[in-house]
Every structure is written in C-alpha cells, then in structure tokens.
Jmol script that loads the backbone (N, CA, C; Angstrom):
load data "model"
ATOM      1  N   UNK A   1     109.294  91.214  86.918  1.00  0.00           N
ATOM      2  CA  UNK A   1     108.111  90.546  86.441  1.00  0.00           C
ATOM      3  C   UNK A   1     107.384  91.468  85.480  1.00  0.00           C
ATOM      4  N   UNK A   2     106.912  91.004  84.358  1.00  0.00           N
ATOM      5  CA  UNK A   2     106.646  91.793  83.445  1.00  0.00           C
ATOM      6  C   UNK A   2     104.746  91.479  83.855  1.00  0.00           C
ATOM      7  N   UNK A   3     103.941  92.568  84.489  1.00  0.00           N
ATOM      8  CA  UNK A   3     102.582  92.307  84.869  1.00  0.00           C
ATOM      9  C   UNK A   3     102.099  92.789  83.182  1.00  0.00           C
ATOM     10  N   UNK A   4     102.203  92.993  82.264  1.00  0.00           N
ATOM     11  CA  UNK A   4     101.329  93.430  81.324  1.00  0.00           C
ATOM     12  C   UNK A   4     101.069  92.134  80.785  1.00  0.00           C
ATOM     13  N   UNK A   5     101.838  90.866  80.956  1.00  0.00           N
ATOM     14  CA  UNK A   5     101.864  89.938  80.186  1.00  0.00           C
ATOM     15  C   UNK A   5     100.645  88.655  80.937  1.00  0.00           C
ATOM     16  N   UNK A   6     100.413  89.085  82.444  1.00  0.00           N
ATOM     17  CA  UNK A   6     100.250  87.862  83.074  1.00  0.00           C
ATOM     18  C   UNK A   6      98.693  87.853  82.984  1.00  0.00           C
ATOM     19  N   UNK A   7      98.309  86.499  82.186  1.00  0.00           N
ATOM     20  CA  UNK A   7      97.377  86.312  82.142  1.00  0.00           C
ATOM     21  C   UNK A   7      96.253  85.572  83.033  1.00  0.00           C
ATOM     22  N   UNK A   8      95.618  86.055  83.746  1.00  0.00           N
ATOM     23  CA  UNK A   8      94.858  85.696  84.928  1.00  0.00           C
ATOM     24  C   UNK A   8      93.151  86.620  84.845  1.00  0.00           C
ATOM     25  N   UNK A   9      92.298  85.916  85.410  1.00  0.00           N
ATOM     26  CA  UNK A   9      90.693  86.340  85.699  1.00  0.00           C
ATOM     27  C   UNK A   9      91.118  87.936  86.376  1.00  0.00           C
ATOM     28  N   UNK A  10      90.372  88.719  86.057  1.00  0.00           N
ATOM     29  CA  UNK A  10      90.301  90.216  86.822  1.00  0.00           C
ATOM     30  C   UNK A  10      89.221  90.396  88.074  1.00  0.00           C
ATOM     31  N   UNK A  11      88.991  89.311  88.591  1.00  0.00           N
ATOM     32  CA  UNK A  11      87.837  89.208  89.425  1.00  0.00           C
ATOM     33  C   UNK A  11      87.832  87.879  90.063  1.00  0.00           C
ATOM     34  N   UNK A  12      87.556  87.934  91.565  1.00  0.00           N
ATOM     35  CA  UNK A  12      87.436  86.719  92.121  1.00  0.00           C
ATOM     36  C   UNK A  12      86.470  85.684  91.577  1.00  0.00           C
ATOM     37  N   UNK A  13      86.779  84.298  92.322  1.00  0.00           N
ATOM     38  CA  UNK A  13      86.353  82.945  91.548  1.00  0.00           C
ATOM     39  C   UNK A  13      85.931  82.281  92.761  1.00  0.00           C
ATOM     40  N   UNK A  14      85.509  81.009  92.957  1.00  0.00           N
ATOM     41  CA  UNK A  14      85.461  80.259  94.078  1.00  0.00           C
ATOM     42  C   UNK A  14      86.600  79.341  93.371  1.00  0.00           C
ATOM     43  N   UNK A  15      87.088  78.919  94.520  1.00  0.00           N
ATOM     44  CA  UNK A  15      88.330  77.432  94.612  1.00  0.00           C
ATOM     45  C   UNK A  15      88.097  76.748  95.857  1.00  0.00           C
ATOM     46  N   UNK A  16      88.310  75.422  95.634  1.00  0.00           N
ATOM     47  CA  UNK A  16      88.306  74.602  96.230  1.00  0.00           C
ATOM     48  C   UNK A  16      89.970  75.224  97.533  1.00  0.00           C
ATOM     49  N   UNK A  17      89.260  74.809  98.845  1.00  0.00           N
ATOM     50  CA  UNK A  17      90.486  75.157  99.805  1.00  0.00           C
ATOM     51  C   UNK A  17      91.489  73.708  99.505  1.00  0.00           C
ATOM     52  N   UNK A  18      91.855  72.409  99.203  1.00  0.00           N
ATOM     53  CA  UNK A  18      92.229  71.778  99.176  1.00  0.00           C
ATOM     54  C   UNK A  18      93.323  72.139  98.580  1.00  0.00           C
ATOM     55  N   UNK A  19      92.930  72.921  97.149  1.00  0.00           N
ATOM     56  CA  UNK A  19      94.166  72.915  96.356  1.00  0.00           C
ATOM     57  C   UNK A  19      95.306  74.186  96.885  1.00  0.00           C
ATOM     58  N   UNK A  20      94.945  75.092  98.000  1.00  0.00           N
ATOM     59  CA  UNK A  20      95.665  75.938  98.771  1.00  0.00           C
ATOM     60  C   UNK A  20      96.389  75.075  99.328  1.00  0.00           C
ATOM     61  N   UNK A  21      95.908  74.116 100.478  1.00  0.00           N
ATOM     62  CA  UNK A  21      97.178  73.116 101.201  1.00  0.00           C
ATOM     63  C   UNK A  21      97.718  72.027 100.617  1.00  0.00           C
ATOM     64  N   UNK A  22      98.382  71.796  99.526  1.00  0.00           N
ATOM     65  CA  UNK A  22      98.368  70.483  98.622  1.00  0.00           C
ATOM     66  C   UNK A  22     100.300  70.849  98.703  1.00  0.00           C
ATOM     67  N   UNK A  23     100.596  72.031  98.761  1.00  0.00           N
ATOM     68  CA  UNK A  23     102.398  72.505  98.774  1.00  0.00           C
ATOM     69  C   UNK A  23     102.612  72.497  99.849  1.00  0.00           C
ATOM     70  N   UNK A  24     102.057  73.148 100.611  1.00  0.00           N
ATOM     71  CA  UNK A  24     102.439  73.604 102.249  1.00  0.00           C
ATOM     72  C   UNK A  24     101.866  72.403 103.470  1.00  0.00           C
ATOM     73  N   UNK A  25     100.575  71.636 103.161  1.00  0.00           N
ATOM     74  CA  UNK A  25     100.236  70.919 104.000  1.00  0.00           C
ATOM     75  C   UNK A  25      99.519  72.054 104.991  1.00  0.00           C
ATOM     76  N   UNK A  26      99.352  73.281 104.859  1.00  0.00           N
ATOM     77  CA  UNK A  26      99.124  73.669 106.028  1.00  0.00           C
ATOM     78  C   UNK A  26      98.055  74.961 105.270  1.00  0.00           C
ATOM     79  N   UNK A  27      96.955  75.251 105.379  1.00  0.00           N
ATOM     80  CA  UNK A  27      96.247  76.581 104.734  1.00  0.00           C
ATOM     81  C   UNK A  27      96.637  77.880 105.176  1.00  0.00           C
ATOM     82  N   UNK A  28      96.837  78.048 106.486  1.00  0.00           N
ATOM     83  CA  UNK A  28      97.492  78.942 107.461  1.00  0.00           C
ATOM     84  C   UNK A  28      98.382  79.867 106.557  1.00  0.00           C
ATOM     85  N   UNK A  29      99.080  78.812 106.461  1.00  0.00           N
ATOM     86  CA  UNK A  29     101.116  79.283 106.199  1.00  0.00           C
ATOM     87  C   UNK A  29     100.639  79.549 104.940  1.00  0.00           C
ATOM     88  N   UNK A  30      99.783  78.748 104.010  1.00  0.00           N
ATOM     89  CA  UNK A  30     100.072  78.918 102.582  1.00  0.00           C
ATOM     90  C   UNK A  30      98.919  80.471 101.893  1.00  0.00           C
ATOM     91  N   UNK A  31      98.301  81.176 103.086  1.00  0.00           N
ATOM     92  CA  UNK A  31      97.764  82.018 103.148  1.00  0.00           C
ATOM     93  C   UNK A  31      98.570  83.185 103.601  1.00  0.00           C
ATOM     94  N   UNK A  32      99.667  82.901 104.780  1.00  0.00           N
ATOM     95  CA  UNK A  32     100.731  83.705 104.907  1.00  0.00           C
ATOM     96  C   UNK A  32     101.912  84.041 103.665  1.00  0.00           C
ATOM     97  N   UNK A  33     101.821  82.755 102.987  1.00  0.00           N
ATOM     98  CA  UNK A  33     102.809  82.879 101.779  1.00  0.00           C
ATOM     99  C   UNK A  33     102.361  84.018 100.853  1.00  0.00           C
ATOM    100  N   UNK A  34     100.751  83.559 100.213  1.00  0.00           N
ATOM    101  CA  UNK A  34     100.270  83.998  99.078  1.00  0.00           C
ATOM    102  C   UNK A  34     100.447  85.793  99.517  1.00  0.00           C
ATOM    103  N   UNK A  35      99.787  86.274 100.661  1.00  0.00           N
ATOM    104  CA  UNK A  35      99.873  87.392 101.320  1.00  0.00           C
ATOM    105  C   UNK A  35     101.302  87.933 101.297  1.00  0.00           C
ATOM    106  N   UNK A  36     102.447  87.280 101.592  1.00  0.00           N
ATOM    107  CA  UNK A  36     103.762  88.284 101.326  1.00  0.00           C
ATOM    108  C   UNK A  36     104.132  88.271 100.099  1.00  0.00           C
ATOM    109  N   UNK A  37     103.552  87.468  99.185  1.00  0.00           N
ATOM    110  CA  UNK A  37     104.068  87.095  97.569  1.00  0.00           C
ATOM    111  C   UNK A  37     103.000  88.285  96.904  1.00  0.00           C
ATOM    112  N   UNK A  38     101.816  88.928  97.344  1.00  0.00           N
ATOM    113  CA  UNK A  38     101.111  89.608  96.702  1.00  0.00           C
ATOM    114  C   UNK A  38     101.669  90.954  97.341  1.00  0.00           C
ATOM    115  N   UNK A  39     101.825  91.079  98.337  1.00  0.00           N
ATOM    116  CA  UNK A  39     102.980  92.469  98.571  1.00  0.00           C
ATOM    117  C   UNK A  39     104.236  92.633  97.510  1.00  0.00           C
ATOM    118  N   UNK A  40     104.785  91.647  97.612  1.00  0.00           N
ATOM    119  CA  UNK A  40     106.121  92.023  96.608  1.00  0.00           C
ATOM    120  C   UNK A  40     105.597  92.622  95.400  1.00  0.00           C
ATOM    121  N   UNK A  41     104.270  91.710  95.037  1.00  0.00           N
ATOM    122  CA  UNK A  41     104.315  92.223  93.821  1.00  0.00           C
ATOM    123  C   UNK A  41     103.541  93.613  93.230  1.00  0.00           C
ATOM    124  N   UNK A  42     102.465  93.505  94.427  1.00  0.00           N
ATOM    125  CA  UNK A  42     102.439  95.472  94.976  1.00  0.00           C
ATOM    126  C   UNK A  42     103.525  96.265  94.556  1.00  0.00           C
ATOM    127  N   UNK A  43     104.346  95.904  95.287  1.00  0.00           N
ATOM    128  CA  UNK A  43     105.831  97.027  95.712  1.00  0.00           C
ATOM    129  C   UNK A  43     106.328  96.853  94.346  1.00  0.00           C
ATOM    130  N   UNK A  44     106.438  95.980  93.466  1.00  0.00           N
ATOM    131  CA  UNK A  44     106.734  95.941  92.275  1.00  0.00           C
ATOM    132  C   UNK A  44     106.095  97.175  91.487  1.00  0.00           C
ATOM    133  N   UNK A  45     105.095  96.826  90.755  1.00  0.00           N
ATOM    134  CA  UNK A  45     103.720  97.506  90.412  1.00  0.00           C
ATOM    135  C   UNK A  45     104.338  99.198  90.713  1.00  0.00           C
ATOM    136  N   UNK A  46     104.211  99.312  91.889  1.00  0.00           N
ATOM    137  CA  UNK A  46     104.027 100.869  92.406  1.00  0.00           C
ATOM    138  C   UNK A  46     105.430 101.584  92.073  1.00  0.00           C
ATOM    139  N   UNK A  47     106.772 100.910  92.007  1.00  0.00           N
ATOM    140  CA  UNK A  47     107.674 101.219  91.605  1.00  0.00           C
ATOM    141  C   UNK A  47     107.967 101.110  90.126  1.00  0.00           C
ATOM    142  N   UNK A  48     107.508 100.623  89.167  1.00  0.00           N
ATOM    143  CA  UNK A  48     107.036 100.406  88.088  1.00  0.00           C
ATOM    144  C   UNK A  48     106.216 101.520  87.595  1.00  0.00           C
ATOM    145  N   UNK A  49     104.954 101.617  88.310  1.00  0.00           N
ATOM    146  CA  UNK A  49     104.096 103.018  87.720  1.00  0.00           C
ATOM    147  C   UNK A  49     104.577 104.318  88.181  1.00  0.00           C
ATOM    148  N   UNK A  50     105.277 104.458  89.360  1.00  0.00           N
ATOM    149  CA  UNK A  50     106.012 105.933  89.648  1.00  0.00           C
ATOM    150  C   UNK A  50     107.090 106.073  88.750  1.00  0.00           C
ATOM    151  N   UNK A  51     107.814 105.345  88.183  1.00  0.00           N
ATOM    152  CA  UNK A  51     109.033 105.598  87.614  1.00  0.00           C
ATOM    153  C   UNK A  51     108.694 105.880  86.051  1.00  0.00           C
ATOM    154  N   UNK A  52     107.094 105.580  85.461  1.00  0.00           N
ATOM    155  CA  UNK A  52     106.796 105.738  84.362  1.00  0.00           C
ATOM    156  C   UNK A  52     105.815 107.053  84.624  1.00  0.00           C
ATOM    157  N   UNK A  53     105.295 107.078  85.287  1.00  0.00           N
ATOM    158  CA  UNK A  53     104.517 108.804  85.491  1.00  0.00           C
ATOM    159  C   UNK A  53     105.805 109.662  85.301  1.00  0.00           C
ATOM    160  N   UNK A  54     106.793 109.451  86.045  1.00  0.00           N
ATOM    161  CA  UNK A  54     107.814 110.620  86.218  1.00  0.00           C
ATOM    162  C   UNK A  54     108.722 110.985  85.107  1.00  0.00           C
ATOM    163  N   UNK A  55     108.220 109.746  83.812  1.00  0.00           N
ATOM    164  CA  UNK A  55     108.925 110.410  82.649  1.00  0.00           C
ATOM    165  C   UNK A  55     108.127 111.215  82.166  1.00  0.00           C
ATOM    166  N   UNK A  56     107.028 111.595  82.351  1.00  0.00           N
ATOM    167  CA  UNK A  56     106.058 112.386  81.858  1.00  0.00           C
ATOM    168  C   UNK A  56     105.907 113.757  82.388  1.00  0.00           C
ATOM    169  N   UNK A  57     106.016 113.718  84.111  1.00  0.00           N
ATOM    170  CA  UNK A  57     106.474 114.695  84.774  1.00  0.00           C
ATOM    171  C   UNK A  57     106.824 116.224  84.226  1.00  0.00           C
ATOM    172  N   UNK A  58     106.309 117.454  84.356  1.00  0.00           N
ATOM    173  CA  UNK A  58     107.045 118.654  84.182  1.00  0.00           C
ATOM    174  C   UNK A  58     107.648 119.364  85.831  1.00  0.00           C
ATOM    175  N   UNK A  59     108.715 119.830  85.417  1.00  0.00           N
ATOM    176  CA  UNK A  59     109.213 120.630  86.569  1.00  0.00           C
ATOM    177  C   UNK A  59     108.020 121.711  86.867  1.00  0.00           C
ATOM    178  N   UNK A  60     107.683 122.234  86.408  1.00  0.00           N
ATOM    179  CA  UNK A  60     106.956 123.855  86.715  1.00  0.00           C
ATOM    180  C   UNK A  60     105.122 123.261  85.801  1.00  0.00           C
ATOM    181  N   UNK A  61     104.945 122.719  86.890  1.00  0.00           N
ATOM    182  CA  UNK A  61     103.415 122.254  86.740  1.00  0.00           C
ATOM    183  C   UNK A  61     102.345 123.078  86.999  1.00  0.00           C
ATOM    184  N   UNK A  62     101.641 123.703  86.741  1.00  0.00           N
ATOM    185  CA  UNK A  62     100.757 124.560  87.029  1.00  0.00           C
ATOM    186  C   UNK A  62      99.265 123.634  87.061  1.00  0.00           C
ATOM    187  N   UNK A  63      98.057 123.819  88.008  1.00  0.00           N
ATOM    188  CA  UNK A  63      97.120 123.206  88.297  1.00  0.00           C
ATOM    189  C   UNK A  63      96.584 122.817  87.050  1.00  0.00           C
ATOM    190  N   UNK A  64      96.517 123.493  86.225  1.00  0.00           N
ATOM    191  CA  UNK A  64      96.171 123.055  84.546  1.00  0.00           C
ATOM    192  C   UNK A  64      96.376 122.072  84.035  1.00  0.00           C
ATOM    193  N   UNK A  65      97.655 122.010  84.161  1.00  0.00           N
ATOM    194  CA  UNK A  65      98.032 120.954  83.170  1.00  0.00           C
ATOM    195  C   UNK A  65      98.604 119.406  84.212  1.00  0.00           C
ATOM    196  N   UNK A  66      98.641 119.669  85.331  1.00  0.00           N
ATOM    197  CA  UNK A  66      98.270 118.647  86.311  1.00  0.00           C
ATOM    198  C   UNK A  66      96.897 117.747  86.063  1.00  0.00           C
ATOM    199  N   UNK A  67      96.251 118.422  85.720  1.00  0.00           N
ATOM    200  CA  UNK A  67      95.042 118.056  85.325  1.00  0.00           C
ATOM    201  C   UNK A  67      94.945 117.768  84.401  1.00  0.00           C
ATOM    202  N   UNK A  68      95.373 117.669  82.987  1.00  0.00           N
ATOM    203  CA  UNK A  68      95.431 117.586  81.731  1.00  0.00           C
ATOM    204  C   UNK A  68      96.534 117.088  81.465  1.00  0.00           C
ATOM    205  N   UNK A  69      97.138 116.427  81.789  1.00  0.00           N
ATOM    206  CA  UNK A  69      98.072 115.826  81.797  1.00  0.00           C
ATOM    207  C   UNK A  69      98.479 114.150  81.003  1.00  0.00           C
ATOM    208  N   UNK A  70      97.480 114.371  79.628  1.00  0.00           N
ATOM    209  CA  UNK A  70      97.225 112.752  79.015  1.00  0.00           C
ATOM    210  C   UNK A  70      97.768 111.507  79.605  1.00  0.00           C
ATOM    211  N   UNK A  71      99.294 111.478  79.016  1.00  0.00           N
ATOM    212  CA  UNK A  71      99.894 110.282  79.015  1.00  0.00           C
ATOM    213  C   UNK A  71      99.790 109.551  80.706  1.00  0.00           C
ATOM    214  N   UNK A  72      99.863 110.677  81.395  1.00  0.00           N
ATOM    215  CA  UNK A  72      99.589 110.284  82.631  1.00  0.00           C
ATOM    216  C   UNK A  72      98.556 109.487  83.178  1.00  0.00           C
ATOM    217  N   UNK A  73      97.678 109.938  82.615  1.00  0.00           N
ATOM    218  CA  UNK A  73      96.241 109.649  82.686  1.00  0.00           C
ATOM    219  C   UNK A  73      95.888 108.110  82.224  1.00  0.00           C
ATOM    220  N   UNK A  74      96.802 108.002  81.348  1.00  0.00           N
ATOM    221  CA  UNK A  74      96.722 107.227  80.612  1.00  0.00           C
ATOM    222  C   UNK A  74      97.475 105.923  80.923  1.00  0.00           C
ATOM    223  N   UNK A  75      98.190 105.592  81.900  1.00  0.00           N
ATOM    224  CA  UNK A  75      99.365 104.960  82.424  1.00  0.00           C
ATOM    225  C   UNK A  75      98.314 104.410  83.793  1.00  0.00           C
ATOM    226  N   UNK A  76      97.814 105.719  84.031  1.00  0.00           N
ATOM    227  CA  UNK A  76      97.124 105.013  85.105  1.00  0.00           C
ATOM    228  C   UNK A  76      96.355 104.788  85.534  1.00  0.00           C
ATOM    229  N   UNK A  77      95.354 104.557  83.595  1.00  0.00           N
ATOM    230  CA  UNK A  77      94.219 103.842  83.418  1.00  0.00           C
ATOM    231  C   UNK A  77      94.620 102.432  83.249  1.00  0.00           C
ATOM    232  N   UNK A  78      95.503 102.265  82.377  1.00  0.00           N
ATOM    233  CA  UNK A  78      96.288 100.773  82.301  1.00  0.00           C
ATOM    234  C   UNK A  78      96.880 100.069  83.323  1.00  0.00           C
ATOM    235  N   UNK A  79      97.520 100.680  84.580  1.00  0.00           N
ATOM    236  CA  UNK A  79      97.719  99.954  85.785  1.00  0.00           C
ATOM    237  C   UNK A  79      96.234  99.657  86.522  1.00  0.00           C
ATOM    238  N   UNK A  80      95.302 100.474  86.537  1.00  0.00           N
ATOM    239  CA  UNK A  80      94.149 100.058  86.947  1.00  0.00           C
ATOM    240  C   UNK A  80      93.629  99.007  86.642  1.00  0.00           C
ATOM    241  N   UNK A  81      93.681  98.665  85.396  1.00  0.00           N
ATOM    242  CA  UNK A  81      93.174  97.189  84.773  1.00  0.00           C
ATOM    243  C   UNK A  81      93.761  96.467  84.663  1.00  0.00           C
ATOM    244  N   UNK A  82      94.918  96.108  85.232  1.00  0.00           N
ATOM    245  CA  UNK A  82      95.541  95.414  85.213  1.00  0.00           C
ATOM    246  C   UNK A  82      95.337  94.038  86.727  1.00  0.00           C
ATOM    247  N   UNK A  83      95.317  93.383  86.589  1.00  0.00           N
ATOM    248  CA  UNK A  83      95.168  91.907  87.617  1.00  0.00           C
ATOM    249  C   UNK A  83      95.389  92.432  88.896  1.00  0.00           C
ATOM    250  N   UNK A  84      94.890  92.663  90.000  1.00  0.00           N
ATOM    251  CA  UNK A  84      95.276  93.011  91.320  1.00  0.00           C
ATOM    252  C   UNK A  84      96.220  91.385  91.668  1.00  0.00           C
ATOM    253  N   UNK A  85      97.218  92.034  92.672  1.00  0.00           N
ATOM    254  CA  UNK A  85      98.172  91.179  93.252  1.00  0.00           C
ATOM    255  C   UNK A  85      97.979  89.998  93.664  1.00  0.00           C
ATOM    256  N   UNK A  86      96.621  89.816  94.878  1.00  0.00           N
ATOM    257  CA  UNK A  86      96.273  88.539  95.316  1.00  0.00           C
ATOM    258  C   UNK A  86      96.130  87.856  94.196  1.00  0.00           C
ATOM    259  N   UNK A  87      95.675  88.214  93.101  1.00  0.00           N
ATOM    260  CA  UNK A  87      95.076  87.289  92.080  1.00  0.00           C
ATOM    261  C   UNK A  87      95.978  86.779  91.271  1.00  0.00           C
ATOM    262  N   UNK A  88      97.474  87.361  91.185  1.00  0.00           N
ATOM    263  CA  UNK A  88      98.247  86.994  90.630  1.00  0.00           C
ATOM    264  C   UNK A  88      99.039  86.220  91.528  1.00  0.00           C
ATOM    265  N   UNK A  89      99.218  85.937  92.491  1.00  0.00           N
ATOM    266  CA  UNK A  89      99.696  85.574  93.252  1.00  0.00           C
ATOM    267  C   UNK A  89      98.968  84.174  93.276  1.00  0.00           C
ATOM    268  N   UNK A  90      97.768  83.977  93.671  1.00  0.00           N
ATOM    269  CA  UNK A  90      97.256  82.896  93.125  1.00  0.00           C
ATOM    270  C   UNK A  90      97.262  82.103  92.194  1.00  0.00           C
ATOM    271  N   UNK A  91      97.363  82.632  91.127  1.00  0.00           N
ATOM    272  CA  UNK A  91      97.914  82.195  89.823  1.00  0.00           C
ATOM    273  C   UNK A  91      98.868  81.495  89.866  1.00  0.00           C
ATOM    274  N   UNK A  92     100.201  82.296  90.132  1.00  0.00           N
ATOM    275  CA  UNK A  92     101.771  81.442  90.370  1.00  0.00           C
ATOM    276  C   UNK A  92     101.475  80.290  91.219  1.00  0.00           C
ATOM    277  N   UNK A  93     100.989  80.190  92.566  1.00  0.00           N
ATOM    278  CA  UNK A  93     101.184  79.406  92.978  1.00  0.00           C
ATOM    279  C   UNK A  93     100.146  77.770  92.748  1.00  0.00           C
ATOM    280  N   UNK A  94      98.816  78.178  92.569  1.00  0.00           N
ATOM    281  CA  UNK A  94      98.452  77.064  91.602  1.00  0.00           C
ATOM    282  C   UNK A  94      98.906  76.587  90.750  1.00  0.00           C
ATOM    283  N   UNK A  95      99.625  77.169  89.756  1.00  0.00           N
ATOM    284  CA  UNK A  95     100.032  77.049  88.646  1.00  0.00           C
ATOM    285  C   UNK A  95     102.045  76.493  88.811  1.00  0.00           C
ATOM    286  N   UNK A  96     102.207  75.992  90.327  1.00  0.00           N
ATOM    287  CA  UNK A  96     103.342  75.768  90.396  1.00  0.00           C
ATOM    288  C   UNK A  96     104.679  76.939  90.182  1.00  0.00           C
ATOM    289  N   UNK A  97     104.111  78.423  89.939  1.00  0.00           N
ATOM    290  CA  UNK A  97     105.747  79.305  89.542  1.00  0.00           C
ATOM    291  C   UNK A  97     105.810  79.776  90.864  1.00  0.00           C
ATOM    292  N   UNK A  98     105.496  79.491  91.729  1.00  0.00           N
ATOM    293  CA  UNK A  98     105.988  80.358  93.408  1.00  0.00           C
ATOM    294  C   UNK A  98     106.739  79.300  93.884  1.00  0.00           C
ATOM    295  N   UNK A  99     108.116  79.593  94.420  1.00  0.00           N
ATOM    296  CA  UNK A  99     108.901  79.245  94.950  1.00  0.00           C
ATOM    297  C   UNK A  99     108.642  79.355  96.515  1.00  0.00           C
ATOM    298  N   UNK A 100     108.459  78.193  97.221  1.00  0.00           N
ATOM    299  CA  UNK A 100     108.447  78.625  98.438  1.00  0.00           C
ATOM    300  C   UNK A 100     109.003  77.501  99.393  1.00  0.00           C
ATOM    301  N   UNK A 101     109.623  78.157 100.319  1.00  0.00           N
ATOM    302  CA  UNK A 101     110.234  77.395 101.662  1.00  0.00           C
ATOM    303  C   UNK A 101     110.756  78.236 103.022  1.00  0.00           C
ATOM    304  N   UNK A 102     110.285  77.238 104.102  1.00  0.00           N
ATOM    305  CA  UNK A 102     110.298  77.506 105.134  1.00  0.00           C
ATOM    306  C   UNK A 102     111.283  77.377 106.182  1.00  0.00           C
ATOM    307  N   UNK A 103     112.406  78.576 106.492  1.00  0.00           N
ATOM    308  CA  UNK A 103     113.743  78.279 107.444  1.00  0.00           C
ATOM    309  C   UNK A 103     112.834  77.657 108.614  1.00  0.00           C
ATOM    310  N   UNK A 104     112.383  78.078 109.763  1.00  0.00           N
ATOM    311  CA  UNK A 104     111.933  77.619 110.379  1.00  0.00           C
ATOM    312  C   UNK A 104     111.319  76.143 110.771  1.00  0.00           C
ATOM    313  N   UNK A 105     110.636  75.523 109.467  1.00  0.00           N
ATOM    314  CA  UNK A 105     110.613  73.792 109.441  1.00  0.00           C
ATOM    315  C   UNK A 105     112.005  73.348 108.937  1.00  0.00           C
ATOM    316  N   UNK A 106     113.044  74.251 108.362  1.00  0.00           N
ATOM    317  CA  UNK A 106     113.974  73.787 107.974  1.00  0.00           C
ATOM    318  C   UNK A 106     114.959  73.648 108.901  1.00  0.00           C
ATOM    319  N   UNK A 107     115.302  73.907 110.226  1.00  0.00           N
ATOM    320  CA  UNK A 107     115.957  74.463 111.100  1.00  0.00           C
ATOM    321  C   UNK A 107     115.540  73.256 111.954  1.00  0.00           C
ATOM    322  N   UNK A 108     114.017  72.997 112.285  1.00  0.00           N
ATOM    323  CA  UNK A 108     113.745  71.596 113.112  1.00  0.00           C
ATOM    324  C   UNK A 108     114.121  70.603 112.255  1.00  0.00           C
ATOM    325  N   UNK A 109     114.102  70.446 111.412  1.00  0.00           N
ATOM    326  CA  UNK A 109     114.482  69.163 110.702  1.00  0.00           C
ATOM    327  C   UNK A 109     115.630  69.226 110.845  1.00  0.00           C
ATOM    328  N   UNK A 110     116.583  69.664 110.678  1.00  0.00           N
ATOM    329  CA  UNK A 110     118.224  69.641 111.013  1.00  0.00           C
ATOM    330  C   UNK A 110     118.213  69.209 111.985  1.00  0.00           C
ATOM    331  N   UNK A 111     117.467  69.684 112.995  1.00  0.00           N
ATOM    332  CA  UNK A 111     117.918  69.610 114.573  1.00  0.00           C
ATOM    333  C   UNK A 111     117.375  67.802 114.698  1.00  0.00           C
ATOM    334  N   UNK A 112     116.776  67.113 114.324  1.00  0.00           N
ATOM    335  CA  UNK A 112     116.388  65.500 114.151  1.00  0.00           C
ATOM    336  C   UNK A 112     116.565  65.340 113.441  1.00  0.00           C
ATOM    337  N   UNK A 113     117.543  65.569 112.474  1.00  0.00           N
ATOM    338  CA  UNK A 113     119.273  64.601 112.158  1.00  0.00           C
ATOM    339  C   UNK A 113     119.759  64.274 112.659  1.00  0.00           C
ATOM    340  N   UNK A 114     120.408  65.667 113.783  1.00  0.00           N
ATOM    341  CA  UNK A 114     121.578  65.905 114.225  1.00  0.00           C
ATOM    342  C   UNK A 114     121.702  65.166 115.119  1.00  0.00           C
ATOM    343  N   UNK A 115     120.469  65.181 115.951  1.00  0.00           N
ATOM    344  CA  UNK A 115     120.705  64.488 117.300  1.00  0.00           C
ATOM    345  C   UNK A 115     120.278  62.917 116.652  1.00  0.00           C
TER     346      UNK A 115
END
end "model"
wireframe off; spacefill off
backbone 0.3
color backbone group
C-alpha cells in the first residue's frame, strides 16, 4: 500500500454509527474488523519507515551525528504527518476498498445447507 498517496482528513470527524453496520450488519464485528485492518497497516508503515531510516544508517555512529542526522530526521517528520491507521482504515472501508469476510458465519451457513 502506497500511504503517501492516501488521501484522507488527518484528524477525527463525527459519523453517523449506521454507516459502520451497513457491510457487517453488526457494529461489534465491524469495529473488530476496522481494528485488525488498522494494525496491518501499522505493521506496514513501521516496516516501511525502518527499512528507509536504515538506508541512511552509519555503522560507527557517534552521539553527534545520531543527533544530526538530517535525512533521518527528515523521514520521520514525513511519517509523522502522514494519516494515522484508524483513519485510513476508515476510509477503505466506507469507501467500499476493505475486503472483508467472516469463516466463522461462513462455517454455520454450510452447516444449514448441509443438513
């Protein structure tokens, strides 16, 4: 997921709760969804900004230049401003791009076929 691109508010909003249960039928679950969909994209993010600090990285760092360290600085002024997760996460799924489904309702429904 490319986060530099995703365009979303940098700050909470009020929403109507309706339009949370309108996919899921359920606010619960679709609060459990949004919550593991804003982790991923955490874990995204953080693997994303470590792997770009560390091109910057010196072997033999001295407290100095740890500290002075621009580009660094600079990487992770731009992840800072960038959309926190819940909010993007919100986004997708109002906006219809979150994919979501449930083994568990999927598993009872089989089972009242079958029988």
């Amino acid at each position: 997921m490319d986060f530099k691109r995703v365009k979303t508010v940098n700050s909470t909003i009020t929403r109507d709760i309706q339009d949370f249960s309108r996919q899921t039928g359920n606010l619960y679950e679709t609060i459990v969804m949004l919550s593991k969909r804003a982790n991923q994209i955490s874990s995204e993010m953080k693997q994303d900004l470590h792997k770009k600090i560390e091109e910057y990285a010196n072997s033999n760092d001295s407290l100095e230049e740890v500290l002075e360290n621009r580009e660094q600085i600079e990487i992770v002024k731009f992840y800072e401003q960038l959309p926190k997760p819940t909010l993007i996460a919100v986004k997708e799924y109002l906006t219809d791009n979150l994919y979501y489904r449930n083994p568990d309702k999927e598993e009872k429904d089989e089972m009242h076929i079958v029988e």
